[in-house]
C-alpha angles and dihedrals in degrees: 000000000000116000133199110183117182097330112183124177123194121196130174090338092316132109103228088179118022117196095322112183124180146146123217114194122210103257090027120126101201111171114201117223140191148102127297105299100010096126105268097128092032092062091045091058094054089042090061099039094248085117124033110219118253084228131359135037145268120203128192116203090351089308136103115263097224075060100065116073119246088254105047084048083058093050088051109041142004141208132229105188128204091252118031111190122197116153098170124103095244122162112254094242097045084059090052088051100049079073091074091054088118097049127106085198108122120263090250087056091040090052098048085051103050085053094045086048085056109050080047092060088044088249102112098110092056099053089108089048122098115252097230095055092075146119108246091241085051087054085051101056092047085050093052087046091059095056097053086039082059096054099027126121127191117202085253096061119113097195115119125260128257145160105277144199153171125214112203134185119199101329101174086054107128085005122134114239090250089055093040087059090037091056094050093043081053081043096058089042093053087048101046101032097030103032091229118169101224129178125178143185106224123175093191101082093192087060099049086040080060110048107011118115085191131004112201110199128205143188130188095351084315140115115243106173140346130196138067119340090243085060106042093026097094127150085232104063098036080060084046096046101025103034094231148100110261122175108205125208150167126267123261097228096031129022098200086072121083122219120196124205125189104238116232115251124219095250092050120129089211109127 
């Protein structure tokens, strides 16, 4: 489990989080909503240890995080951040393998899952490319392939088993709609097959109705809400957190998903 119990976060006179409290199961896709500075990355950051709360805790497998070593918390969990920023020419699939820098698995091992990371992440044909050719989705999705190479584990692995994650800010950011759906589709398949612990801050809310176990929703460094998208997901609080109109429907192939349209406004250009 992951644990966040009462996690404030005071910046500059702010509370960038304000009493968060929260629990992440192993095998658990929890996607994290909200506007622009509501908390989400800052919760991130003090999910995966990179900043200590101003008051609160945050425990990783029922211990403390400032009790796990850099590397063991590597092992365990990584970090996708909302900007990745890499200006050297390296090969694709050296940046994929720079995921299994932890890891005590042999280079052989380390190779063959930083390729398979890659073919997951549709980005098999572009490992002798170099990374700072791409497109910027491209970049994305070999950045998204280093993160699960991190916390991946073939059968043959000897490493030994523990409790995993992966922490993910904005993914789908500079994605094209056919690789957004493809990544939480890859996101489902790491959490049921591979019983992977993954929250994500997602600002498409169809996206996170779709695929979300859970959607935790917050509003100046608060949460809001917390349960299944059918559930959280109201007319009433996306005009409360968003500040707009929002009908909210089912969808056409599966009631128990919820599917939000803007709702047109008297002075829209819209024909």
């Amino acid at each position: 489990m992951l644990n966040a119990h009462k996690v404030s976060v005071h910046r500059g006179g702010r509370a960038l989080l304000d009493g968060f409290t929260a629990r992440f199961a192993p095998a658990e896709l929890a996607m994290v909503v909200g506007a622009n500075g509501a908390g989400k990355t800052t919760l991130l950051r003090c999910l995966n240890g990179e900043l200590p709360p101003t008051h609160g805790s945050v425990e990783f497998a029922s211990r403390p995080l400032a009790h796990w070593s850099r590397v063991q918390l590597a092992r365990a969990r990584a970090v996708l951040p909302q900007q990745s920023s890499l200006d050297f020419p390296f090969i694709v699939g050296d940046v994929a393998l720079m995921g299994r820098m932890p890891h005590a698995t042999s280079a052989a091992e380390n190779r063959a899952i930083a390729a398979e990371a890659l073919a997951l992440c549709d980005c098999a044909h572009l490992i002798a490319r170099a990374y700072t050719s791409l497109s910027g989705g491209e970049q994305q999705r070999v950045q998204i392939a280093r993160v699960i190479a991190q916390i991946y584990r073939r059968r043959a692995a000897r490493e030994p088993e523990h409790e995993r994650f992966l922490l993910l800010d904005e993914p789908v950011a500079a994605l094209d709609l056919s690789h957004q759906y493809a990544l939480m589709r890859l996101l489902k398949r790491l959490q049921s097959e591979h019983k992977i612990g993954i929250v994500c801050a997602l600002h498409n809310l169809n996206l996170v109705a779709q695929f979300a176990d859970r959607a935790l929703v917050m509003q100046r460094g608060k949460l809001v809400a917390d349960g299944a998208p059918l559930e959280v997901f109201t007319e009433s609080l996306m005009r409360e957190v968003f500040n707009l109109e929002v009908a909210v429907q089912r969808h056409p192939e599966n009631n128990a998903i919820p599917l939000l349209i803007p709702r047109l406004t008297n002075d829209s250009n819209i024909n």
